[in-house]
C-alpha positions in Angstrom: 115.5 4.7 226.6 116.4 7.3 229.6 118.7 6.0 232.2 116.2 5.0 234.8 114.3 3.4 232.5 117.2 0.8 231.2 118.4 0.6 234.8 115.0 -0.7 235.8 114.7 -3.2 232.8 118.4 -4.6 234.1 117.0 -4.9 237.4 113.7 -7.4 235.9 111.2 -4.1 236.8 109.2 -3.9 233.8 106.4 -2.1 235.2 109.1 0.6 236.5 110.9 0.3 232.9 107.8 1.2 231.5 106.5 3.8 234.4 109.9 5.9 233.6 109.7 5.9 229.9 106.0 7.2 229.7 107.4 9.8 232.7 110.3 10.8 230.6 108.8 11.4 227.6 105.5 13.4 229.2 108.0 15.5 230.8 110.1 16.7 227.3 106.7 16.8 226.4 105.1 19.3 228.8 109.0 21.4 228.5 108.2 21.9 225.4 104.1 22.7 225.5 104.9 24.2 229.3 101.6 24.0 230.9 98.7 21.7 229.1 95.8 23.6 230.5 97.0 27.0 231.5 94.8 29.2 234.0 91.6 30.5 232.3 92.3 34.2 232.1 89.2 36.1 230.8 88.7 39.9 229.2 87.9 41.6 232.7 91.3 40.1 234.1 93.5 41.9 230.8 91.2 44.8 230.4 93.0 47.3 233.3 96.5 46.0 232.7 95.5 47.5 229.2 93.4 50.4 230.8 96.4 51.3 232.8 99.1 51.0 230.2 97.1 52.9 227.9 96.6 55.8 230.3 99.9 56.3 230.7 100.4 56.6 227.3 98.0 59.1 227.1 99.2 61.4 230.3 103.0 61.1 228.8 101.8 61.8 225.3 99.4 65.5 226.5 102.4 66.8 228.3 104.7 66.2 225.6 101.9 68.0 223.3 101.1 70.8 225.7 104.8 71.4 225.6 104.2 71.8 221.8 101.4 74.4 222.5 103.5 76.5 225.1 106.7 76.7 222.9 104.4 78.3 220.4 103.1 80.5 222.7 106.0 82.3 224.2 107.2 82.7 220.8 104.5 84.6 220.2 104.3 86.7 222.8 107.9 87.2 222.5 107.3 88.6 218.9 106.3 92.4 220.5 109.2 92.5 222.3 111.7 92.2 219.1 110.8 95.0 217.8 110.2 99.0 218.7 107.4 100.2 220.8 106.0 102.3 217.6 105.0 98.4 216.3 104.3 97.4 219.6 101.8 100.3 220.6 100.1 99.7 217.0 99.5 96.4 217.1 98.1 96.9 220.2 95.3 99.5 218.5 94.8 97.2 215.1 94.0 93.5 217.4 91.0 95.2 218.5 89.5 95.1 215.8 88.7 91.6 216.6 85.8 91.8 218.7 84.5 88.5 221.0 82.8 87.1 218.6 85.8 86.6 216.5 87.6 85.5 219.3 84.9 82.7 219.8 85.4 81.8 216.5 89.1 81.3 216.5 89.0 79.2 220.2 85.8 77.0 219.0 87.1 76.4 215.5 90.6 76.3 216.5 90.8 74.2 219.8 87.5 73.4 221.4 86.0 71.7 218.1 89.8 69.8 217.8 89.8 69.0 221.8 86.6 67.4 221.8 86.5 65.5 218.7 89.7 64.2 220.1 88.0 63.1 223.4 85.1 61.7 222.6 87.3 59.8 220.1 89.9 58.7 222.9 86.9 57.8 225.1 84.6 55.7 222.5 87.0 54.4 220.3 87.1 50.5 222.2 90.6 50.2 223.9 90.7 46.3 221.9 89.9 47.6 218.2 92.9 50.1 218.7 96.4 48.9 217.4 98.0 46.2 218.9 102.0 47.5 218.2 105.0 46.2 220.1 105.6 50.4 220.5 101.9 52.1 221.7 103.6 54.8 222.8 104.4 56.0 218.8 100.6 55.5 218.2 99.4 57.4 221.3 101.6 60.1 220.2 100.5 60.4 216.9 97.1 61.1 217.9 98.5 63.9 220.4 100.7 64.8 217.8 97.6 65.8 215.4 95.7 67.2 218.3 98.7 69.5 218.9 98.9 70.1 215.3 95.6 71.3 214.8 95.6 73.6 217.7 98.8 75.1 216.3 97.4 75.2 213.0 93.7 76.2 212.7 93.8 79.3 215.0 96.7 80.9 213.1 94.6 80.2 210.0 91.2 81.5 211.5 92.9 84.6 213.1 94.6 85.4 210.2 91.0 85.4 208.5 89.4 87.6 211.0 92.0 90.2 210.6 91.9 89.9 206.8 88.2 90.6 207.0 88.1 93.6 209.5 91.5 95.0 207.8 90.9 94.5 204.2 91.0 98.2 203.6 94.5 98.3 204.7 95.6 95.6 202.2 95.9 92.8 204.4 95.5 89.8 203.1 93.1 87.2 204.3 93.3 83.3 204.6 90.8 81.4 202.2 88.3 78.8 203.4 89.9 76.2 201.6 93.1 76.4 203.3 91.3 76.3 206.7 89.5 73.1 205.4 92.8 71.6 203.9 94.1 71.7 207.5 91.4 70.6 209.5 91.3 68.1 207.0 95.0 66.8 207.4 95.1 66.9 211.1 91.5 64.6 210.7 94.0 62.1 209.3 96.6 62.0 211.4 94.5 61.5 214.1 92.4 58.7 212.5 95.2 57.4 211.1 96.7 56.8 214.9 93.6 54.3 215.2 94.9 52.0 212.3 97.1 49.2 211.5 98.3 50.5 208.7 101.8 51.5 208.6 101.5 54.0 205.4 98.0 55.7 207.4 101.0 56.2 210.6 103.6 57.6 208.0 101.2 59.9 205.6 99.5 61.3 209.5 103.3 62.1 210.8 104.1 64.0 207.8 101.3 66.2 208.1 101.8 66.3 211.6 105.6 67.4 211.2 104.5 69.6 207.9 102.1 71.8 209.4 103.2 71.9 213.1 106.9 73.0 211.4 105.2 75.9 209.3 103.8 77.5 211.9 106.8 77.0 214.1 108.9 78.5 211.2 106.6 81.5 210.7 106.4 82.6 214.8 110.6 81.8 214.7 111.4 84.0 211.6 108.4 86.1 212.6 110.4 87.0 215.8 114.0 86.9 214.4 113.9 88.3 210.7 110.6 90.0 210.0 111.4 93.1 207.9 110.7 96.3 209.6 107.1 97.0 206.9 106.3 93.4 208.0 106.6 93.8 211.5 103.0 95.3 212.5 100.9 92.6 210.4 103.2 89.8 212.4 102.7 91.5 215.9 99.0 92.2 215.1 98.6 88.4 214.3 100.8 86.8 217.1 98.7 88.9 219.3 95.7 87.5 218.1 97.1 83.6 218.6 97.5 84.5 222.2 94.3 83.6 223.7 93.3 80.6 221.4 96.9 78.9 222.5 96.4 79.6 226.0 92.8 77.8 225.8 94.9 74.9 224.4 97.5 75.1 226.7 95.0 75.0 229.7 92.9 72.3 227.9 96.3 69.2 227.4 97.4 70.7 230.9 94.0 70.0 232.1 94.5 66.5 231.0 97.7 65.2 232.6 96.3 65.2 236.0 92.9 63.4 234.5 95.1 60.3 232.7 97.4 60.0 235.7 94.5 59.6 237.7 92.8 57.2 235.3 96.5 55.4 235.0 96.0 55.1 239.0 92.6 53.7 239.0 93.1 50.6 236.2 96.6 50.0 238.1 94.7 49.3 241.1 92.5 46.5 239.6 95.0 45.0 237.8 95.2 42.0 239.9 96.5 39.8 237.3 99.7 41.2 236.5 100.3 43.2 239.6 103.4 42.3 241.6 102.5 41.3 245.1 104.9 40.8 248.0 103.2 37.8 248.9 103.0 36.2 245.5 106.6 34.2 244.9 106.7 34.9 241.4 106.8 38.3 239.1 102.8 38.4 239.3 99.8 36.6 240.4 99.3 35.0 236.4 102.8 34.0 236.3 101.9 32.5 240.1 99.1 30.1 239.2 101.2 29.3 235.7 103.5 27.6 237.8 101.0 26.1 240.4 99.2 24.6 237.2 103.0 23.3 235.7 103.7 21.5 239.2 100.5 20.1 239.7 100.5 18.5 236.3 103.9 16.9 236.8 102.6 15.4 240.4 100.2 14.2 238.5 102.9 12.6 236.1 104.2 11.0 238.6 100.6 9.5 240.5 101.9 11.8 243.8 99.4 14.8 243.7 98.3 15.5 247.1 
């Protein structure tokens, strides 16, 4: 019997006795259940808190994967520069070979188709069906990651191809369909796999993600370092060719920081219920009416609410 309670009884106050008992035992009670009917909170008051958080993501992970896209991209363009201007002023001649239409092919293939299945994904995809992870920043980048991956990938494949099929006469050898659609295939994944639950999906969709972003990487840095001389105008002619398509891909994910920070700004601003206020004693408005609710049930525990 608490304290009060027993010093009441002493005293003859039963009803007290009693009064403090059923007072002291509500209160343990409601310390350990904190507040018996919390404020109602419904989807339209979590919703931008989510919007928000998951913009962010989003702005953070396109910079980190047009810094991807531009490290490939001064590497080669600093190919030509490695090696004599006999190389240089050939591969110069053989890259035009690729007419517009090729070049079409290689940016739509290569980036736009990637860029826009990505989108339309990011944009239709609901925000509550995607994964509900105490890190959504690894998700988030995953499906940048596969994004950057394919842009990386699928134009060094498709330019490759092009050249193959204009310089066939000169031996060079051509890309096969199949390796284009193993690709485009295994960047599919990784991105779908960044809408999942499923831990094995997120570790399968890295691997490819690190397996094909790191082969291209490794052929532009030995491209530039170690390429034998007889090698060097089939590298410079095919770094040449990569030029445009990255650029398109670099302009695209650069395109899209601004767009997510300003969607990051907009949810932030009606996100009421979370938001810290200067005029709200507490570390948000929720947290606020929480603790309105917890002392308005303990008046009532005690028959003095106002």
């Amino acid at each position: 019997m608490p304290a009060f309670a027993r010093a009441a009884q002493a005293l003859g106050l039963e009803p007290q006795a009693a009064r403090y008992s059923r007072l002291e035992s509500a209160v343990e009670k409601r310390k350990q259940e904190k507040v018996a009917h919390p404020p109602v909170v419904e989807r339209s008051d979590i919703m931008p808190g989510v919007m928000a958080t998951r913009a962010a993501w989003q702005r953070v992970a396109s910079a980190g994967a047009g810094v991807v896209i531009l490290a490939a991209f001064l590497l080669a363009a600093s190919g030509r520069w490695m090696r004599g201007l006999q190389a240089r002023r050939l591969s110069a001649s053989l890259v035009q070979v690729l007419g517009s239409s090729d070049y079409r092919r290689i940016i739509i293939g290569g980036v736009v188709i990637p860029f826009l299945a990505h989108s339309l994904a990011e944009w239709l995809i609901p925000t509550a069906s995607l994964p509900d992870t105490t890190d959504p920043g690894l998700v988030a980048a995953l499906r940048f990651g596969a994004l950057a991956a394919a842009i990386l990938t699928l134009p060094a494949l498709l330019a490759f191809r092009q050249l193959g099929l204009h310089l066939e006469r000169l031996s060079w050898s051509k890309t096969s369909v199949a390796a284009v659609a193993a690709s485009a295939t295994m960047t599919a994944f990784a991105a779908a796999s960044g809408y999942t639950l499923s831990m094995p999906a997120w570790v399968i969709g890295w691997a490819f993600v690190i397996v094909l972003s790191g082969v291209v990487f490794i052929n532009l840095l030995f491209g530039v370092l170690v390429t034998p001389r007889r090698d060097a105008l089939q590298f410079l002619t095919w770094t040449r060719s990569l030029l445009p398509a990255y650029a398109t891909g670099l302009l695209l994910l650069a395109i899209l920081v601004p767009f997510h920070h300003a969607r990051d700004k907009h949810w932030t601003k009606l996100n009421v219920l979370t938001k810290i206020e200067a005029g709200v004693p507490a570390m948000n408005r929720y947290e606020y009416q929480v603790e309105n609710q917890l002392r308005n049930e303990l008046l009532e525990l005690l028959d003095a609410k106002p």
